[in-house]
C-alpha positions as CSV (number, residue, x, y, z in Angstrom):
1,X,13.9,41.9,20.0
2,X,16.6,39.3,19.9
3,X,15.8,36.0,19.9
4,X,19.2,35.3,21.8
5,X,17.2,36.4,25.3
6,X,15.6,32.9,25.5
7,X,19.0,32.0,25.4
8,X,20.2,34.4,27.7
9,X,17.9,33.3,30.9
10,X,19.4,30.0,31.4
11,X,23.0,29.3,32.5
12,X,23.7,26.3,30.4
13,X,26.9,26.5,28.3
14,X,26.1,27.7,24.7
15,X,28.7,25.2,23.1
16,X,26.8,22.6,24.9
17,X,23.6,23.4,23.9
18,X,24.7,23.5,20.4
19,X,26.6,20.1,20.8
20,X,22.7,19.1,21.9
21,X,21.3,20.9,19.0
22,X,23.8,18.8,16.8
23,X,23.4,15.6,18.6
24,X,19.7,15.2,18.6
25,X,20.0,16.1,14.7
26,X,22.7,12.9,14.5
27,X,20.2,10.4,16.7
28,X,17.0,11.1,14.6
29,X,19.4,10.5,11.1
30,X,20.8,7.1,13.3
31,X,17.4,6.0,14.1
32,X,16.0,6.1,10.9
33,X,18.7,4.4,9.0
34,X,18.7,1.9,11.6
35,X,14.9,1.7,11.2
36,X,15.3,1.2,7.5
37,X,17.9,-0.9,8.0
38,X,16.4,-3.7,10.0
39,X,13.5,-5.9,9.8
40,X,10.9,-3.6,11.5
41,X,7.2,-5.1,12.3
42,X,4.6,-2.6,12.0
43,X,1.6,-3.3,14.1
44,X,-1.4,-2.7,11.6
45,X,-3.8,0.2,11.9
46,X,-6.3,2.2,10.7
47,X,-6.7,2.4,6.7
48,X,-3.6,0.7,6.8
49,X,-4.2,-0.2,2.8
50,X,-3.2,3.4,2.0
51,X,0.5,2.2,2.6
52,X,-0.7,-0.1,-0.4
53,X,-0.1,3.2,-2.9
54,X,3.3,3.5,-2.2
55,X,4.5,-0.2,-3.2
56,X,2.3,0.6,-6.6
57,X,4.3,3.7,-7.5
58,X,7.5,1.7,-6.9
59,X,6.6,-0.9,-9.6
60,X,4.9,1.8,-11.8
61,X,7.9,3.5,-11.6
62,X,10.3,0.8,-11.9
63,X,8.6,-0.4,-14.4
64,X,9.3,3.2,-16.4
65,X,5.9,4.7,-15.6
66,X,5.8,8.6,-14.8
67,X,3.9,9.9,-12.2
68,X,0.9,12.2,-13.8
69,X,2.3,11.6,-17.2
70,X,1.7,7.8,-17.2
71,X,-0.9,7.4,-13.9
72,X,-3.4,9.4,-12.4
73,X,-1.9,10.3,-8.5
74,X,-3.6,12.2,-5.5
75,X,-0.7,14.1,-4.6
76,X,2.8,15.1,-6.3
77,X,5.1,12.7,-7.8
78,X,7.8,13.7,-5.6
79,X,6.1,11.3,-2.8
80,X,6.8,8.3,-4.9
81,X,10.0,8.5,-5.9
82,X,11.4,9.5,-2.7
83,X,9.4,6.1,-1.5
84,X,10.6,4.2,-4.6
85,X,14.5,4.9,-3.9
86,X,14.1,4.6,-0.3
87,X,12.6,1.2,-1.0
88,X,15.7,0.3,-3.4
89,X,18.2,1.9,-0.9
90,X,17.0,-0.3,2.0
91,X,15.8,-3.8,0.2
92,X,15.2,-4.9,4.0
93,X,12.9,-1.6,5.0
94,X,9.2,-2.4,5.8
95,X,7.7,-1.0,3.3
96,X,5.4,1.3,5.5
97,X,8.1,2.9,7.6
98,X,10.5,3.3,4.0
99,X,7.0,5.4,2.7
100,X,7.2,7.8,5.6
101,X,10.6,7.7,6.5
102,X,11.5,8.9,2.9
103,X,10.9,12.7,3.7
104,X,13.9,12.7,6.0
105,X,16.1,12.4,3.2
106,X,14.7,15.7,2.3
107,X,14.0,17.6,5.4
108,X,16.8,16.4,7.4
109,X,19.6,18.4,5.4
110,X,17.7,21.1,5.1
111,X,16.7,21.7,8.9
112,X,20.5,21.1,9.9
113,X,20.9,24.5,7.5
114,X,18.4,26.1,9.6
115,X,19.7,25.0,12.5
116,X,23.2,25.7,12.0
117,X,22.1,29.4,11.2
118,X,20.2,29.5,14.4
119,X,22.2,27.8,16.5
120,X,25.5,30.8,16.1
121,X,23.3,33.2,17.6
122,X,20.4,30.9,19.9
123,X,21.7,27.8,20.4
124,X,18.8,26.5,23.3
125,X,16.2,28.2,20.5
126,X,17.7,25.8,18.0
127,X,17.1,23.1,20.4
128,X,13.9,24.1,21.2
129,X,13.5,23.7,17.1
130,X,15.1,20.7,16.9
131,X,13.8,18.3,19.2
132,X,9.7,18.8,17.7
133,X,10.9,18.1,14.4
134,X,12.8,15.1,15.4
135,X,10.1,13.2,17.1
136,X,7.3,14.1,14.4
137,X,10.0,12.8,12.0
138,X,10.7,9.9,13.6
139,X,6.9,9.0,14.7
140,X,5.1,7.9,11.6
141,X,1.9,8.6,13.2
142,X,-0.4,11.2,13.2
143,X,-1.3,13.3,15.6
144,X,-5.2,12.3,16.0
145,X,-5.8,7.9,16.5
146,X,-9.1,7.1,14.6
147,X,-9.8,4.3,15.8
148,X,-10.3,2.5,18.9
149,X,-7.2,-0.1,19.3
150,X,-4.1,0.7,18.8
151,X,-2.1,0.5,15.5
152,X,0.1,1.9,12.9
153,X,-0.7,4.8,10.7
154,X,-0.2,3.7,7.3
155,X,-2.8,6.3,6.1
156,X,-2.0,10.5,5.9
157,X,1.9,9.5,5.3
158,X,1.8,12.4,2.1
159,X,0.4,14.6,4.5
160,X,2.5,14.2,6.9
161,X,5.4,14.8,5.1
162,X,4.1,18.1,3.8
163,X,3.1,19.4,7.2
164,X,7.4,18.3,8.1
165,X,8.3,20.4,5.0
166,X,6.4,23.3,6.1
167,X,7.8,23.3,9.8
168,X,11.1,23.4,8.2
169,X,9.7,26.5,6.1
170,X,8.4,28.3,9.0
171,X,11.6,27.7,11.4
172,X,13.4,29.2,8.3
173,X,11.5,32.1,7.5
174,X,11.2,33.3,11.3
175,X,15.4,32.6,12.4
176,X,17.0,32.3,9.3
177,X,19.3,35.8,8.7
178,X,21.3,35.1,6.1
179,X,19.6,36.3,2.9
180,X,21.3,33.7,0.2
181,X,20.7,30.7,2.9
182,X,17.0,31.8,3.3
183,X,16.5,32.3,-0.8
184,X,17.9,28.2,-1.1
185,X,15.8,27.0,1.6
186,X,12.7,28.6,0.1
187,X,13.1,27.8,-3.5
188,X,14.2,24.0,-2.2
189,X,11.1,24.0,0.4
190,X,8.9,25.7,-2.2
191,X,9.7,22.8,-4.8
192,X,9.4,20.0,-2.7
193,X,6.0,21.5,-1.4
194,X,4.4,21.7,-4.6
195,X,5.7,18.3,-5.9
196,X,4.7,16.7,-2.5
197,X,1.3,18.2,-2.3
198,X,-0.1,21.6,-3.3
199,X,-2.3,22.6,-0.5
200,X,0.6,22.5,1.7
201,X,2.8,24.5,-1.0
202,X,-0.6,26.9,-0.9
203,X,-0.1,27.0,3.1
204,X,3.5,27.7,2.6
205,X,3.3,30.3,-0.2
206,X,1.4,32.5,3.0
207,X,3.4,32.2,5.1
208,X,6.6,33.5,2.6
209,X,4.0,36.4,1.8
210,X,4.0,37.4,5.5
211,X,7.9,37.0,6.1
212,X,8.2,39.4,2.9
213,X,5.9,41.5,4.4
214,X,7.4,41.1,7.1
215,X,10.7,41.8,5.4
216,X,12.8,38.6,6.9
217,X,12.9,38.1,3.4
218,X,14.3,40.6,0.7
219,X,12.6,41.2,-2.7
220,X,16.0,40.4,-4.6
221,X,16.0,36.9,-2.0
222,X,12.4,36.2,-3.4
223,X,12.9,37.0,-6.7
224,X,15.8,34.7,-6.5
225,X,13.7,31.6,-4.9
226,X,10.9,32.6,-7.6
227,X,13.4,32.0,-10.3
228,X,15.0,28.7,-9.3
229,X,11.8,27.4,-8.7
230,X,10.1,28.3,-12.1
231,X,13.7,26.7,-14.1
232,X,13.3,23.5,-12.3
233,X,10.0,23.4,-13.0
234,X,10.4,24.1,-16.6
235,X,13.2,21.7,-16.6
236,X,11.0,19.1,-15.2
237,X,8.3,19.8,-17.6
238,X,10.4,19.3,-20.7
239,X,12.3,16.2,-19.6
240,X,9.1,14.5,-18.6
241,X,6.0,16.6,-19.2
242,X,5.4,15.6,-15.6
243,X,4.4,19.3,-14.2
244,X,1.1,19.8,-17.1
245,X,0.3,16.7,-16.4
246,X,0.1,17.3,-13.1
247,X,-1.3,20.4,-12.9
248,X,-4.4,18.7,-14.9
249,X,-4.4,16.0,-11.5
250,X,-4.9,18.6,-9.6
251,X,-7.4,20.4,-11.4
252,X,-9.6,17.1,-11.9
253,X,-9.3,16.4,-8.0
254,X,-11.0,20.2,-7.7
255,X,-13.7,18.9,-10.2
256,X,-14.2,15.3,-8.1
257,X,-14.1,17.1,-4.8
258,X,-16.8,19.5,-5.0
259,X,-17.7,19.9,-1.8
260,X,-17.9,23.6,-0.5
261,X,-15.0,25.1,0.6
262,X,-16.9,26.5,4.0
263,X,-17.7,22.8,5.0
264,X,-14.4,21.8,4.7
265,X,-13.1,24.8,6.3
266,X,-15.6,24.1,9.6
267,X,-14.0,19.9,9.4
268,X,-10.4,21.6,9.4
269,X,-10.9,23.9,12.4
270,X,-13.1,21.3,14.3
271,X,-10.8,18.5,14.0
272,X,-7.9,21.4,15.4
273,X,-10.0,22.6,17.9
274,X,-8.3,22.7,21.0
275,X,-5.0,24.5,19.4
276,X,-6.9,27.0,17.1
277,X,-8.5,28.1,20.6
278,X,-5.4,28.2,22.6
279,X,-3.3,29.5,19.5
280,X,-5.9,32.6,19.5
281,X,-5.8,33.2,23.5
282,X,-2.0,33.3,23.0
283,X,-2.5,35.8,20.4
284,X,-4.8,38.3,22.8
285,X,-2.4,38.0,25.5
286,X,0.5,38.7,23.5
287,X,-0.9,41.4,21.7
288,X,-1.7,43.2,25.4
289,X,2.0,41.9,26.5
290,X,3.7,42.7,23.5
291,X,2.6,46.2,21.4
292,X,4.0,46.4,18.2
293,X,7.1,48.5,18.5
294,X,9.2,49.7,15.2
295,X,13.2,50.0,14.9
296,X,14.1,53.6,13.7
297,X,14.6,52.7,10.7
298,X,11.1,50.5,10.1
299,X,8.8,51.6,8.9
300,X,5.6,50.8,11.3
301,X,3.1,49.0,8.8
302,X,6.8,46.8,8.6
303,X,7.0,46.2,11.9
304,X,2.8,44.9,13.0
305,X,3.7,42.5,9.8
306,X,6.4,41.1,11.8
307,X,4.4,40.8,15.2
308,X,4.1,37.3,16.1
309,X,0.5,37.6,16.7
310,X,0.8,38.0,12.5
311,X,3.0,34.6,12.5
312,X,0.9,32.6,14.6
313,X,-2.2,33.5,12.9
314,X,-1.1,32.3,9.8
315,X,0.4,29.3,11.1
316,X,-3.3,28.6,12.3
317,X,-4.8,30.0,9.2
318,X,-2.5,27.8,6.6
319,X,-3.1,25.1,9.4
320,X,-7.0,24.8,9.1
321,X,-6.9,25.0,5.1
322,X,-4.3,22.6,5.4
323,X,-6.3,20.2,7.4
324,X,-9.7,20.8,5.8
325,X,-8.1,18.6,2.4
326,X,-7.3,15.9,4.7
327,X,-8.4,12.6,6.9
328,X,-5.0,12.9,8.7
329,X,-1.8,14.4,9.6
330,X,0.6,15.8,11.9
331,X,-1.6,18.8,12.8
332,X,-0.4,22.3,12.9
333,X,3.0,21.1,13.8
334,X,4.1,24.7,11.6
335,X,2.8,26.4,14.9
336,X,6.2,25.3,17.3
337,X,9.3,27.3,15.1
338,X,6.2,30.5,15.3
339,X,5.6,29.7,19.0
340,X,9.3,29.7,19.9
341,X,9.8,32.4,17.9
342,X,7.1,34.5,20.2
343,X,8.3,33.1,23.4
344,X,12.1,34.6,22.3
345,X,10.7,38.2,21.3
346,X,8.5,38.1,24.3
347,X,11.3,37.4,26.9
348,X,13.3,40.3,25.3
349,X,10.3,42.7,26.0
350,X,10.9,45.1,29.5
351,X,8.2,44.3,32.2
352,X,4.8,42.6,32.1
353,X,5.8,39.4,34.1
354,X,2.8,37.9,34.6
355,X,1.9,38.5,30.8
356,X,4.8,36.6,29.6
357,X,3.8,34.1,32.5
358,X,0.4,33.8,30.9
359,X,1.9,33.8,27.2
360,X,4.0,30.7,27.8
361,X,1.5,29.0,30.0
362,X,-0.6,29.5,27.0
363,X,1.7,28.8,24.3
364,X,2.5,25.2,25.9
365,X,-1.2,24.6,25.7
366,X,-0.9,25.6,21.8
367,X,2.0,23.4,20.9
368,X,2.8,19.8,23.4
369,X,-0.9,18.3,23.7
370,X,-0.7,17.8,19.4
371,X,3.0,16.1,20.3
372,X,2.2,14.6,23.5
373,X,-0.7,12.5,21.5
374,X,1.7,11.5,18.9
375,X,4.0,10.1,21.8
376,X,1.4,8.6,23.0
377,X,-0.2,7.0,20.1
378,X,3.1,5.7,19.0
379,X,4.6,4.2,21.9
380,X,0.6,2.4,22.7
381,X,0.5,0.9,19.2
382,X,4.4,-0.5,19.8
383,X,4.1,-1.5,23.4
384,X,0.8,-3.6,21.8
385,X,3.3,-5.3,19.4
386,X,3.8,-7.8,22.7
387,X,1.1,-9.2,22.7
388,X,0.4,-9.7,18.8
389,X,1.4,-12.4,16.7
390,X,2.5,-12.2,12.6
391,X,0.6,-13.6,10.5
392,X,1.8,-16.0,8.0
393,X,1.7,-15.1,4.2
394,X,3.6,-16.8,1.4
395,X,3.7,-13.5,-1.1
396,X,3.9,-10.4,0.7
397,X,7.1,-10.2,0.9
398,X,9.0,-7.8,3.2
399,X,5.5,-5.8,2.7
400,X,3.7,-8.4,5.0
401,X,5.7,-7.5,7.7
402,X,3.0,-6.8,10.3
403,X,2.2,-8.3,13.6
404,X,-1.6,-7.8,14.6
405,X,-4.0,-8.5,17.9
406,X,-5.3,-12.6,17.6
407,X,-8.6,-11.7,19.0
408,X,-8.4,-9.4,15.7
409,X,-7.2,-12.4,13.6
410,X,-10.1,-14.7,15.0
411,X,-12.5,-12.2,14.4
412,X,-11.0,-11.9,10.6
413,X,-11.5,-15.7,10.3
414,X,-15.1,-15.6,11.4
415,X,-16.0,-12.4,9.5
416,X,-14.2,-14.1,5.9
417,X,-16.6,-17.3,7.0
418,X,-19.5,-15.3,7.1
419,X,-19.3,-13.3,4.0
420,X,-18.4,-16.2,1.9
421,X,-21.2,-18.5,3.4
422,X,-23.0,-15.7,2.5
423,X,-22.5,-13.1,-0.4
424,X,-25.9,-11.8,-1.0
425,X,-25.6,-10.1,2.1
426,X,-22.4,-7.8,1.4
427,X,-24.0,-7.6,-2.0
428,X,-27.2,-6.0,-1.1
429,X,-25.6,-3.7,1.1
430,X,-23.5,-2.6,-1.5
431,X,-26.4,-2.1,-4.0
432,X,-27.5,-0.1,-0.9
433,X,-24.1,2.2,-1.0
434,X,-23.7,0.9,2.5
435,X,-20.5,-1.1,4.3
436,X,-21.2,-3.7,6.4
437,X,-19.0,-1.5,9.5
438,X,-19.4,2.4,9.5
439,X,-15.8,2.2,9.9
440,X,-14.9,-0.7,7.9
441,X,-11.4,0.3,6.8
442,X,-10.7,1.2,9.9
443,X,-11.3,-2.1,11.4
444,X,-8.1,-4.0,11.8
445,X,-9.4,-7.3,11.1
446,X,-10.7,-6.0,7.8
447,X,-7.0,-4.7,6.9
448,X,-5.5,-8.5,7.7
449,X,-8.0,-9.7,6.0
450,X,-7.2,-7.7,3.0
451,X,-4.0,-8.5,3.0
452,X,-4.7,-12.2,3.8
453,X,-7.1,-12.6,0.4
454,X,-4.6,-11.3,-1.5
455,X,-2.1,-13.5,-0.9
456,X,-4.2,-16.2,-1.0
457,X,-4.8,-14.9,-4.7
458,X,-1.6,-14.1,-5.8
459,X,-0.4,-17.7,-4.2
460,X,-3.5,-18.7,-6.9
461,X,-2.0,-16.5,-9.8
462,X,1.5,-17.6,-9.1
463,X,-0.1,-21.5,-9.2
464,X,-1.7,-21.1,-12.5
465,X,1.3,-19.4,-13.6
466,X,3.8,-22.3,-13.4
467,X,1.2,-24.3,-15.2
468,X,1.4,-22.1,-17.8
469,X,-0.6,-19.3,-17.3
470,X,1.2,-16.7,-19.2
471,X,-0.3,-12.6,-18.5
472,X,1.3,-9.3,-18.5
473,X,-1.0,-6.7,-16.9
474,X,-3.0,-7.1,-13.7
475,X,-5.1,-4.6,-11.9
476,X,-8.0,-4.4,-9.4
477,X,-11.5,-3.0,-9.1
478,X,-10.9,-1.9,-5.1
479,X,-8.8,1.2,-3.7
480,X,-5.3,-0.3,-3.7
481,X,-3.6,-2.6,-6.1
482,X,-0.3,-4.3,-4.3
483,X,-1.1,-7.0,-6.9
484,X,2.1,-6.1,-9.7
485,X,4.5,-5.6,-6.8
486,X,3.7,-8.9,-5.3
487,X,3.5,-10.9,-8.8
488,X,6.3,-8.5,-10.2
489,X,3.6,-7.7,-12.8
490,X,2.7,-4.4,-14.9
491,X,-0.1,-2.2,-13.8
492,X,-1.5,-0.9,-16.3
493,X,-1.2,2.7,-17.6
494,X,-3.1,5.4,-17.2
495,X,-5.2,3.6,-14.3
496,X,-5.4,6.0,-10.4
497,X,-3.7,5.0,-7.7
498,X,-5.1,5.1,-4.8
499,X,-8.7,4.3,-6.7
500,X,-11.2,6.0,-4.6
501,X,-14.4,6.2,-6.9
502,X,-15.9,9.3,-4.9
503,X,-13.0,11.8,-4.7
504,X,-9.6,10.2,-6.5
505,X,-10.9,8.8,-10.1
506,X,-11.5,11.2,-12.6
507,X,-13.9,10.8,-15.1
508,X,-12.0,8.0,-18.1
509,X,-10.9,9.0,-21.5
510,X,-10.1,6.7,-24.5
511,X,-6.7,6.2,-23.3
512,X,-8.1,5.0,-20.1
513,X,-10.6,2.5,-21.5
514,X,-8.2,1.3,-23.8
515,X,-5.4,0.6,-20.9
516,X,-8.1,-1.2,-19.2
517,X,-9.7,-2.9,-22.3
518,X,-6.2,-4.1,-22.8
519,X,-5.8,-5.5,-18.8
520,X,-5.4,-9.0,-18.9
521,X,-6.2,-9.7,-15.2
522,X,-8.7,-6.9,-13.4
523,X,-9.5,-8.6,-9.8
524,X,-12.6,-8.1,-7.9
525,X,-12.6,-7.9,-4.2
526,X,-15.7,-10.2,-2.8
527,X,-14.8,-10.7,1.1
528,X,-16.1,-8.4,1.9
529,X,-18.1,-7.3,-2.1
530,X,-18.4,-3.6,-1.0
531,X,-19.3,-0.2,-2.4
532,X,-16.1,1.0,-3.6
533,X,-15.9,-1.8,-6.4
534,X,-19.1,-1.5,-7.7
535,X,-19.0,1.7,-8.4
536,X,-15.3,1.4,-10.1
537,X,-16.9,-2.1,-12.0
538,X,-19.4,0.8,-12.9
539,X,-16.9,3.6,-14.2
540,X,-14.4,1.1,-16.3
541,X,-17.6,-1.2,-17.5
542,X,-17.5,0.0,-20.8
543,X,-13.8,-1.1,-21.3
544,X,-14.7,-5.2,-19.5
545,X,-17.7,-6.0,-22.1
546,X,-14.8,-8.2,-23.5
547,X,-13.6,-10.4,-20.8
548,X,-14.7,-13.0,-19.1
549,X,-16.1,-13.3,-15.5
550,X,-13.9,-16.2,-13.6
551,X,-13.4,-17.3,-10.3
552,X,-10.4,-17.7,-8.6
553,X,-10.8,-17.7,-4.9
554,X,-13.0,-17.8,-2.8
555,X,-12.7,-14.0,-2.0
556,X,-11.6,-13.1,-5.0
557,X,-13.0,-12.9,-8.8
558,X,-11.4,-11.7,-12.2
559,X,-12.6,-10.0,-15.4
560,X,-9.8,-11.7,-18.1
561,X,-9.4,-11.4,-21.0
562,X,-10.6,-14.0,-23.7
563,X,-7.3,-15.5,-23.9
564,X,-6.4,-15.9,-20.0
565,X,-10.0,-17.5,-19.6
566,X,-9.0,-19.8,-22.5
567,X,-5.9,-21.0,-20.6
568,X,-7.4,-21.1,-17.1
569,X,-10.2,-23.6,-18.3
570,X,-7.8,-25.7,-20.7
């Protein structure tokens, strides 16, 4: 059952293969500093405003803001700091590609671990490793488009990077042999999981129960990772009192998202479809082409554990979970290190040709269509970049970096026309719990337009503010609020980012009223007025009875406080 056979049935030269392994490992690093490095467009996509979160964290944070402690966040705090440093490493990084990008700085060293212990025995299995997590690390996209035209993901990115950190588990936990290696990369994998986001630390803590199961890992190797982990935690918890706090995130995301686990189970599977069915005809073929067969000294039980029908079941079963908490990710990437690791067992079983013919035949349909459409979505939303323009902005910064379509950017001037000539009608469908597209935030003109009102209101703010307007706080009554990182303001604490009204705002304390009572600046969207900031107007009403309605663009009002309103009529 070595998994040197795959290496065995193919003449190349192991040193070569492992100079491949090593080289492909050296190009993706390259690219991406290179790719940080350099003045990178991004052609704008889907949701693209979910990038948006990431240049918020960065002033919350530089601003000495802790993540949980200090502001309410919809995944771990590890995301933003990774995206803060990566965004202070590279000052000349868009802003988009720094947020994804920032997991390599994590996942890279620790795949070249798993890779170098692979690679002594099964060099083209380390390849066959290596080059799936290179090009899902590379390709910020995910693996599904959601809309029509083509265009940059700036949406899923924390999902993303946890489905990277589990492939990275799951290569370990199936190849790695060395037992103190394997207990650093779980306890490091483990950590970053949880502090990235916890459903795919819940997907990862199965699969580390089947590998000790299993017994790739060793109960003194476990108790090991168990006990790094728990001390960092702790350690984090009493320099910060980051890890209660964000245990109580989590717990008041449970409470917003109520829907039943059984419907999001059905959304996870149907959006995986085609690999949960091909995944589970792998697994009937291999179970008829490989029985499970213990070593002398293994016990039986020991030995189905190991099967890879096990592995790949609960790649698929983590997978689904995984996906039925999200609107976007690299899907069941986990599935390649499981697949390769079945393809290597099965070559080293005797006979059954056209079984392992069928297996692999079966296996590709598993694993390449998922990669093949992230290939394919990326290299259609940069071959689009040709024939898109940039549009110009004054405060964006290196975050309006973006090129988009200028039948898009005609269609955003016509649209912003509209719903300024008239505002009843975005109003009433508001009141209505409606959006004037099904897919509104999908819609690219929609996203440049976003990004287009708020720099003509920061360009406003910045006016007012060299005739004197003087204001330390600013916030906004929509999903994202660039508005501090642009005007190199304060957001104020205590306030979610990433201000979803339906599943990402908890319900406000004091301390929350009182941070927003305090706001001197809270901005309301009006081009389109939609659904989303009523109902947050709704939820922090209580704390705006004291300021004063003003308007400062024509897409954009503000709630100020007595003060600012007395300065910006003077």
């Amino acid at each position: 059952m070595s998994a040197t056979t795959l290496d065995q049935s193919v003449p190349l030269p192991r040193m070569g293969l492992t100079a491949l392994v090593w080289a492909v490992i050296g190009a993706l690093t390259a690219l991406i500093v290179a790719g940080l490095a350099l003045p990178l467009h991004a052609p704008i996509g889907a949701m693209y405003w979910d990038s948006f979160l990431y240049l918020d964290a960065a002033n919350r944070i530089g601003q000495g803001q802790v993540p949980n402690v200090d502001f309410f966040t919809p995944v771990g705090p590890l995301e933003y700091y990774l995206s803060t440093w990566t965004l202070n490493l590279f000052p000349n990084a868009q802003p988009m590609y720094a947020a994804s990008w920032s997991i390599a700085f994590v996942t890279i060293p620790l795949m070249a671990l798993v890779l170098w212990d692979i690679a002594r025995r099964a060099p083209l299995v380390a390849l066959a490793v290596a080059v799936p997590f290179a090009l899902y690390t590379l390709l910020p996209f995910n693996t599904t488009e959601y809309y029509n035209f083509p265009g940059s993901d700036g949406f899923g990115i924390y999902n993303r990077h946890a489905s990277q950190l589990v492939y990275v588990l799951a290569a370990a936990l199936v190849f790695v042999r060395r037992q103190w290696l394997l207990a650093a990369l779980i306890a490091a994998l483990m950590l970053a999981l949880f502090l990235v986001k916890v459903t795919g630390f819940v997907v990862a803590g199965l699969l580390c129960v089947v590998a000790l199961a299993a017994g790739r890992v060793q109960v003194l190797s476990a108790i090991a990772s168990a006990v790094v982990f728990a001390a960092t935690l702790a350690g984090l918890e009493l320099a910060t009192g980051m890890i209660s706090a964000y245990l109580a995130d989590i717990a008041a995301l449970f409470q917003i998202n109520d829907t039943s686990m059984a419907h999001r189970l059905v959304q996870g599977a149907s959006r995986t479809g085609g690999t949960v069915i091909f995944a589970g005809l792998t697994c009937l073929l291999l179970l008829f082409a490989m029985p499970v067969r213990a070593l002398p000294d293994q016990p039986r039980w020991r030995a189905a554990c190991d099967h890879p029908v096990v592995w790949i079941g609960a790649a698929v079963a983590g997978g689904i979970f995984f996906e039925s908490q999200n609107t976007g990710s690299q899907e069941m990437i986990a599935l390649w290190p499981v697949i390769v690791h079945a393809l290597a067992r099965m070559l080293s079983e005797p006979g059954a040709h056209a079984a392992k013919a069928g297996v692999a035949l079966l296996a590709g349909c598993t694993v390449l269509p998922p990669l093949v459409q992230t290939i394919q979505h990326a290299a259609r939303a940069n071959l689009a970049m040709v024939r898109q323009i940039a549009p110009e902005h004054a405060n964006w910064g290196r975050a309006g970096r973006i090129t988009v379509r200028p039948r898009m950017l005609e269609r955003f001037e016509r649209m912003r026309a509209h719903y300024i000539a008239w505002p009843e009608a975005t109003r009433a469908l508001a009141e209505r719990r409606e959006l004037p597209a099904y897919v509104l935030y999908s819609e690219h003109d929609f996203q440049v337009g976003l990004m287009h009102d708020a720099d003509e209101v920061a360009g406003e703010l910045a006016r007012l503010e060299a005739e004197g307007l003087s204001y330390r706080t600013i916030m906004t009554l929509d999903f994202a609020n660039p508005f501090a990182f642009m005007l190199d303001k304060s957001a104020p604490r205590h306030i979610a980012i990433g201000a979803d009204p339906y599943r990402a705002v908890p319900e406000p304390d004091a301390a929350v009223f009182e941070a927003v009572a305090d706001t001197d600046i809270v901005l309301e969207p009006l081009c389109p007025y939609r659904d989303n900031s009523r109902e947050l107007r709704a939820i922090y009403a209580p704390a705006l009875t004291g300021h004063v309605r003003v308007t400062l663009t024509d897409c954009y009002a503000a709630y100020v406080r007595p003060a600012i309103a007395a300065q910006l009529t003077r």
